[in-house]
C-alpha positions, 0 to 999 in steps of 0.5 A: 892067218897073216891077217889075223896075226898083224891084229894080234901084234899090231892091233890099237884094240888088243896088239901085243906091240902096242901095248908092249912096245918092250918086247920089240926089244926081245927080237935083237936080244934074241939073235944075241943069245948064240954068244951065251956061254954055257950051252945049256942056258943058250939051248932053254933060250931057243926053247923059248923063242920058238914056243914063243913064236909057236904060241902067236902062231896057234893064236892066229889060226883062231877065228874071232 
């Protein structure tokens, strides 16, 4: 599984950080979303994050 998530993100054929290099930005902004005011839009970030992540994950239980 780690294999193939390292080919998801990092892969020069098909990686989300090489085509993407932006979203390497994402990850600090991430962390800075427990400054947001209002705690509802602070919980839909976190939401987000974490389907985020879940989705990589799910895709790299998948066999090419």
């Amino acid at each position: 599984m780690s294999t193939r998530l390292a080919g998801l993100l990092v892969s020069p054929s098909r990686g989300l950080l090489i085509y993407t290099p932006a979203v390497l930005l994402a990850i600090p902004g991430y962390f800075l979303v427990k400054n947001l005011q209002p705690p509802a839009l602070r919980s839909v970030f976190y939401v987000y994050g974490f389907s985020v992540v879940a989705t990589m994950l799910i895709y790299s239980l998948y066999e090419c």
